[in-house]
C-alpha positions as CSV (number, residue, x, y, z in Angstrom):
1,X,6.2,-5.5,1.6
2,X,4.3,-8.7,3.3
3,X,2.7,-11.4,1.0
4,X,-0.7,-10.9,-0.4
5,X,-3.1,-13.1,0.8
6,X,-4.2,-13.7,-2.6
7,X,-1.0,-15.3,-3.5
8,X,-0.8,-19.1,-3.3
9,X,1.5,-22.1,-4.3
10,X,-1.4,-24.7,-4.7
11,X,-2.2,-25.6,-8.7
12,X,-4.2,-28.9,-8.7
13,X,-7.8,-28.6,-8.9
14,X,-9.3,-28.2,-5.2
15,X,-11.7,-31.3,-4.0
16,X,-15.6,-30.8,-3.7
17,X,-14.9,-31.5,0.0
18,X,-12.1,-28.7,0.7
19,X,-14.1,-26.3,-1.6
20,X,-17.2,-26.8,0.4
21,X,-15.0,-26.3,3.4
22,X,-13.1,-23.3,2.0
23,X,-16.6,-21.5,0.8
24,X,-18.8,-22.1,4.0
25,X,-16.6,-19.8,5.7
26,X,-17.3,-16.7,3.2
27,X,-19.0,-13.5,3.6
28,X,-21.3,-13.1,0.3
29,X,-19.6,-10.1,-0.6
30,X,-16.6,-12.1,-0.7
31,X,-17.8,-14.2,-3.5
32,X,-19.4,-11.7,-5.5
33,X,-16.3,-9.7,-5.1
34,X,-14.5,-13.0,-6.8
35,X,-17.2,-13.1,-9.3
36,X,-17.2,-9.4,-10.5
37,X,-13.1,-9.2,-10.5
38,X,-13.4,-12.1,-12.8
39,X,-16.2,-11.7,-15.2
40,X,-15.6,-7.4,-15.2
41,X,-12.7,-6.5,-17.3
42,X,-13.1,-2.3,-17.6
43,X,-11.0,-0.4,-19.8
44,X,-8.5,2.0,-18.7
45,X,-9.5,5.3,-18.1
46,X,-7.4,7.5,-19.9
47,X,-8.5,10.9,-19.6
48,X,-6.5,13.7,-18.0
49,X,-5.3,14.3,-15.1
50,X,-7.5,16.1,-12.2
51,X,-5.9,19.4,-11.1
52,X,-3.5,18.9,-7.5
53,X,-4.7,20.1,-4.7
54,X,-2.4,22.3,-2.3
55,X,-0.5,21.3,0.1
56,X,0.5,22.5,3.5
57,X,4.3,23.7,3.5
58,X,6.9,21.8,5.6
59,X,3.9,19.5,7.2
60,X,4.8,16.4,5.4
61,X,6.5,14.2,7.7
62,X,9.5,11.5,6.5
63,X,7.7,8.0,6.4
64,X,9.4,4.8,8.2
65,X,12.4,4.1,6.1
66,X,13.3,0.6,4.4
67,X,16.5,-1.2,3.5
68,X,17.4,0.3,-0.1
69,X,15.8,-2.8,-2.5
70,X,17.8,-0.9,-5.9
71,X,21.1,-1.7,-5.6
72,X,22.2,-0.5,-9.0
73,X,20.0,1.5,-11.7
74,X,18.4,-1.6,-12.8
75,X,19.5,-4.3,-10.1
76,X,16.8,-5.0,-7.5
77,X,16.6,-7.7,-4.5
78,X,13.1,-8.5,-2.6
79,X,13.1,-11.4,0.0
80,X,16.7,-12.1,0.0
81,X,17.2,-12.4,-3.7
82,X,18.5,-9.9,-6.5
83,X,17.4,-10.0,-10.3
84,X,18.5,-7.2,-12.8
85,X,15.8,-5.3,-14.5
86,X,17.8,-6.3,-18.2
87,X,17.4,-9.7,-17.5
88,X,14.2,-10.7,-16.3
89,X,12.1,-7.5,-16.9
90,X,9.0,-6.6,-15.5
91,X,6.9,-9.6,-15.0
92,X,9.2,-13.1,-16.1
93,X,7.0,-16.2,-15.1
94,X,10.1,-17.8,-13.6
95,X,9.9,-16.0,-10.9
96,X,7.5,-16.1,-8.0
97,X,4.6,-13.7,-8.0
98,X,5.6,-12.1,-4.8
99,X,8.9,-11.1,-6.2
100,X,7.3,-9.6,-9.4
101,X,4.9,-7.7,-6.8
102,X,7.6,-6.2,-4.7
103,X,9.1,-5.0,-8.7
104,X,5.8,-2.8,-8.8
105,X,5.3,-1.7,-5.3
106,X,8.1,0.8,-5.7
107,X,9.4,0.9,-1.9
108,X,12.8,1.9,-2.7
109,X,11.8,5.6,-3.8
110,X,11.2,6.3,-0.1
111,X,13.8,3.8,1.1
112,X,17.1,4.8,3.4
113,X,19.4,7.3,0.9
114,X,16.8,7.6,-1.2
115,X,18.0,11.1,-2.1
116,X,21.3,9.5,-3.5
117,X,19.7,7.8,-5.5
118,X,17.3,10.0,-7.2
119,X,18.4,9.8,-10.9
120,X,18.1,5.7,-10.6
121,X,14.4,6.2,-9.5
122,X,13.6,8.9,-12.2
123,X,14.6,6.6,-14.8
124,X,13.2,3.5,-12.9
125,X,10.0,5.2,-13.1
126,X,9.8,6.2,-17.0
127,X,11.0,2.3,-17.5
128,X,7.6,1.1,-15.5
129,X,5.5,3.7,-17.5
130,X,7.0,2.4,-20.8
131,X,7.2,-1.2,-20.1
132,X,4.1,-1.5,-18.5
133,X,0.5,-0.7,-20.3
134,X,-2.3,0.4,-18.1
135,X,-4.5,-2.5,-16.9
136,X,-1.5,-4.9,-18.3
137,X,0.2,-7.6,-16.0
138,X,1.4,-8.2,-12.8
139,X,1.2,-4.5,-12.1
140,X,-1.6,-3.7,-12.7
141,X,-3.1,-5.9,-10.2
142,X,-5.2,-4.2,-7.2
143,X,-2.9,-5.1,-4.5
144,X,0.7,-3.6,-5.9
145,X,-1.3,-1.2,-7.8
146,X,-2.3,0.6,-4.2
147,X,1.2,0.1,-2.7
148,X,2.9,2.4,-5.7
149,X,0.3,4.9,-5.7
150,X,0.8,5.6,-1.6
151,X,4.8,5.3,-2.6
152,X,4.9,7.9,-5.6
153,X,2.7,10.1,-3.5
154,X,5.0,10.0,-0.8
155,X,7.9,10.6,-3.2
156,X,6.2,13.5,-4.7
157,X,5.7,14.9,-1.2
158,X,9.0,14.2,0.2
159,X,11.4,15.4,-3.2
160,X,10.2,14.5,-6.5
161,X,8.6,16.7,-8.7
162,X,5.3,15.4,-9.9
163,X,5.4,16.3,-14.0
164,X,2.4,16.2,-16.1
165,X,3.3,12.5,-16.9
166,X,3.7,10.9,-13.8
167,X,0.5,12.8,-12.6
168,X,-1.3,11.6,-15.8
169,X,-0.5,7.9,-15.1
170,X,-1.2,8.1,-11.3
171,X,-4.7,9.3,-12.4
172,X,-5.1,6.2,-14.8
173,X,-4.2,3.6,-11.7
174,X,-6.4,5.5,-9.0
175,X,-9.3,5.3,-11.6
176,X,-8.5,1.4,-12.4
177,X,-7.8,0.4,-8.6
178,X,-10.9,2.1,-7.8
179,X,-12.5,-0.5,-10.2
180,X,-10.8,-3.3,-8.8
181,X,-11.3,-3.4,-5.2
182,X,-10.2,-6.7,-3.3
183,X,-14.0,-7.4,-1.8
184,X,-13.1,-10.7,-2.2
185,X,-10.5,-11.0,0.0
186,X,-10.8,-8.0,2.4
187,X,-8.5,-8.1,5.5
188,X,-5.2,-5.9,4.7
189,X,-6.1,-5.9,0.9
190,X,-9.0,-4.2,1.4
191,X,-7.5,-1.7,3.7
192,X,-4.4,-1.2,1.4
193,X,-6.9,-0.5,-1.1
194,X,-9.1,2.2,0.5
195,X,-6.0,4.0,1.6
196,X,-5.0,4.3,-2.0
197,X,-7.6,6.0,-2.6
198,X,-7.8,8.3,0.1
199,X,-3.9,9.4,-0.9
200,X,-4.9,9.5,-4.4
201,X,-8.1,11.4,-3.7
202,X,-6.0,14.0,-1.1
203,X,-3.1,14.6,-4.1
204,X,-5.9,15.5,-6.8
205,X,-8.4,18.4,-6.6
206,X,-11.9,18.4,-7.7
207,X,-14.9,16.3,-7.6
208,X,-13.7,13.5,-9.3
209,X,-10.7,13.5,-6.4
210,X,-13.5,14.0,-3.6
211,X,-15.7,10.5,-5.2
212,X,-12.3,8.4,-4.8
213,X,-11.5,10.4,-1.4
214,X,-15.0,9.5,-0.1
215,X,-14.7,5.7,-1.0
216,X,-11.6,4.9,0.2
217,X,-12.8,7.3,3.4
218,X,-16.0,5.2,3.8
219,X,-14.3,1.4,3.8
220,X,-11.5,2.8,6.1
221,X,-14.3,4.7,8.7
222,X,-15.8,0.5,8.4
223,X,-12.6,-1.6,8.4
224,X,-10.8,0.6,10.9
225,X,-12.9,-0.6,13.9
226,X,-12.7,-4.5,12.6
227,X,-9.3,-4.7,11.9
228,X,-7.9,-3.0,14.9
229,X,-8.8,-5.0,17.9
230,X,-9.9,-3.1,21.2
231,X,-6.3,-4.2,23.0
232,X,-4.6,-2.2,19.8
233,X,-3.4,-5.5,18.2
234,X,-4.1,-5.9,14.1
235,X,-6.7,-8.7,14.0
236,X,-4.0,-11.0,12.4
237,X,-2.0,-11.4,15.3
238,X,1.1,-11.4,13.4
239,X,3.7,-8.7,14.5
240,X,5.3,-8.1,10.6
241,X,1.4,-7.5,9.6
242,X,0.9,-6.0,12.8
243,X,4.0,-3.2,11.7
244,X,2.6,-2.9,8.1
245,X,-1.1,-1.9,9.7
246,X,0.3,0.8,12.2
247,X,2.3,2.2,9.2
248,X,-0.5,2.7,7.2
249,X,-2.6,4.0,9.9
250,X,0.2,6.3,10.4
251,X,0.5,7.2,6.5
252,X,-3.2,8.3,7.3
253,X,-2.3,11.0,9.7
254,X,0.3,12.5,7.6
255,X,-1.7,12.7,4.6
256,X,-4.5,13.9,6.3
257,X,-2.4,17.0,8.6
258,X,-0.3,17.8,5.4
259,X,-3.2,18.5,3.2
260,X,-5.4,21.0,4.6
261,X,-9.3,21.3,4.7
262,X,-10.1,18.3,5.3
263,X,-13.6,17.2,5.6
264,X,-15.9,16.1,8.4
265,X,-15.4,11.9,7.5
266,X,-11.3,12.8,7.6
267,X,-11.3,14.9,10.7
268,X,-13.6,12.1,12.7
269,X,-11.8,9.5,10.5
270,X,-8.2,11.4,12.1
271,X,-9.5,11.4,15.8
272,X,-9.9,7.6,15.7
273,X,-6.4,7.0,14.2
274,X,-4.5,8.7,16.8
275,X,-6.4,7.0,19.2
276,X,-5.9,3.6,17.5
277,X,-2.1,4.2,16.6
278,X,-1.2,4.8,19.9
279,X,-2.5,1.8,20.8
280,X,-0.9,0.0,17.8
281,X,2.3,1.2,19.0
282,X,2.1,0.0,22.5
283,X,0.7,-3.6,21.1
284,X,3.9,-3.0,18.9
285,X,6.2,-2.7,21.5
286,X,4.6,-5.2,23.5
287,X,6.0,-8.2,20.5
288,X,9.6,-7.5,20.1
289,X,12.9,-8.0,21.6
290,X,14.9,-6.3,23.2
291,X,17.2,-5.8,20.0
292,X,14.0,-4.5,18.6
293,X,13.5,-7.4,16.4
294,X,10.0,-8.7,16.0
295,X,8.9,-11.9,18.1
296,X,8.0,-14.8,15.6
297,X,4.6,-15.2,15.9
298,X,2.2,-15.7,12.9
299,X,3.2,-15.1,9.7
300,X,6.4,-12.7,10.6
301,X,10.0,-12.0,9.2
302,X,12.4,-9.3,9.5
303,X,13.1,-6.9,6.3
304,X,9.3,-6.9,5.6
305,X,7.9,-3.8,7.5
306,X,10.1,-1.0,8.7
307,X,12.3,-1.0,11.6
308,X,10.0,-0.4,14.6
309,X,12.9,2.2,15.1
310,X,11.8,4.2,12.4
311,X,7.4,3.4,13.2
312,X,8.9,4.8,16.5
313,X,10.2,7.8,15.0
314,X,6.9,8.4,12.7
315,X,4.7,7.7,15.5
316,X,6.6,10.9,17.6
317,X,7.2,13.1,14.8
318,X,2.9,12.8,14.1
319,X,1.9,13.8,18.1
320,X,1.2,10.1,18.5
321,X,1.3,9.1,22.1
């Protein structure tokens, strides 16, 4: 996936004048948002698992598929560059925080041949659980803590069975996330964030699933409207974030028409995103080349959101016009 924004390179102190110039520009919840993820450390909530809620049969549409990122049962490569699990584990300083993020994020369980690939994910998955301790780490941070819970999700919906352990743990990260929102740095954090919860709060039954539903729902029905610009274009203006925003408002739809009875926020909430994803996808269509590569505006690369082939593909097979 794209690069954080919280991710950055800089390590000498910042200057009174760049900090004053950096903080004018804030929102108050911004700060406070700094201030709480930084002075609130919660504990883990371990308790068990909220019941699942059911599903509709054969509504669950295949999401955009990736290049395959496991190319053996412990050999990855994010961003051009390959690592074995064996030798630099889950979260080696050495290497660069956005390649420890894309270790956590999970993308290749949903990838291109995923189903070939199955038993490398299985164990992939009970390596994570026993290697990495809840609230612990790289992983555990909020940004590639919502990106795996939207990816097991879909791999529970697409093929995978979700056992009482995997269920267990993706309890324990909806609770922390849902502690750890990015306030501070809003944008496509915040949204990745709220949509975490939604999935998480549509896979699980109950009224603790119904609090996390509702607070994702209520950031998304507010962000929605302020990130997606009235000519359909994310308010980035990069055509790689552009392609990640239009998958997740996409991700939306599925969840929301594969699991049934939803609520009045999710069926006004649902409305708007087929409205705005049609619009995404026109916006979409409107930055890339003829071979279907993205133009190079912004912040953009290739390999980083899914072919628009396959948003193509999604947009269709979810009525989106």
């Amino acid at each position: 996936m794209g690069a954080p924004a919280a991710l950055s390179t800089a390590t000498a102190p910042m200057q009174p004048g760049r900090l004053w110039r950096t903080l004018r520009w804030l929102k108050a919840g911004q700060i406070v948002g700094r201030v709480r993820l930084r002075l609130l450390r919660p504990r883990p909530d371990l308790r068990p698992a909220p019941p699942l809620r059911a599903a509709a049969p054969g509504a669950w549409v295949q999401p955009p598929q990736r290049e395959a990122s496991l190319l053996s049962a412990t050999r990855m490569r994010f961003l051009g560059v390959e690592h074995d699990l064996a030798e630099v584990g889950w979260d080696d300083p050495r290497l660069p925080l956005l390649w420890r993020y894309n270790q956590h994020y999970f993308d290749d369980l949903n990838a291109a041949g995923a189903q070939e690939r199955r038993g490398w994910h299985r164990d992939l998955v009970h390596r994570w659980l026993a290697a990495n301790l809840p609230a612990h780490g790289t992983a555990w941070a909020p940004y590639p803590t919502s990106l795996r819970i939207v990816n097991w999700i879909k791999w529970f919906a697409s093929r995978e069975p979700a056992t009482p352990e995997l269920q267990a743990s993706l309890a324990v990260q909806a609770r922390w996330l849902a502690r750890r929102i990015e306030w501070h740095l809003l944008g496509n954090h915040l949204f990745v964030n709220a949509k975490a919860l939604a999935f998480a709060g549509r896979f699980f039954d109950g009224d603790e699933a119904e609090a996390g539903l509702g607070a994702g729902l209520d950031i998304l029905v507010r962000e929605l409207p302020e990130q997606i610009l009235a000519d359909g274009g994310q308010f980035e203006r990069s055509p790689m974030y552009h392609a990640l925003a239009l998958e997740d408002v996409l991700d939306l739809i599925n969840l929301a028409r594969s699991r049934p009875h939803a609520g009045p926020v999710l069926k006004r909430l649902t409305v708007d995103l087929h409205r705005v994803a049609g619009a995404m996808l026109h916006w979409l269509r409107c930055l890339q080349h003829p071979d279907g590569t993205l133009a190079r505006f912004n912040d953009t690369a290739e390999g980083i959101a899914p072919p628009t082939s396959e948003i193509e593909r999604y947009a269709a097979a979810l009525g989106v016009q």
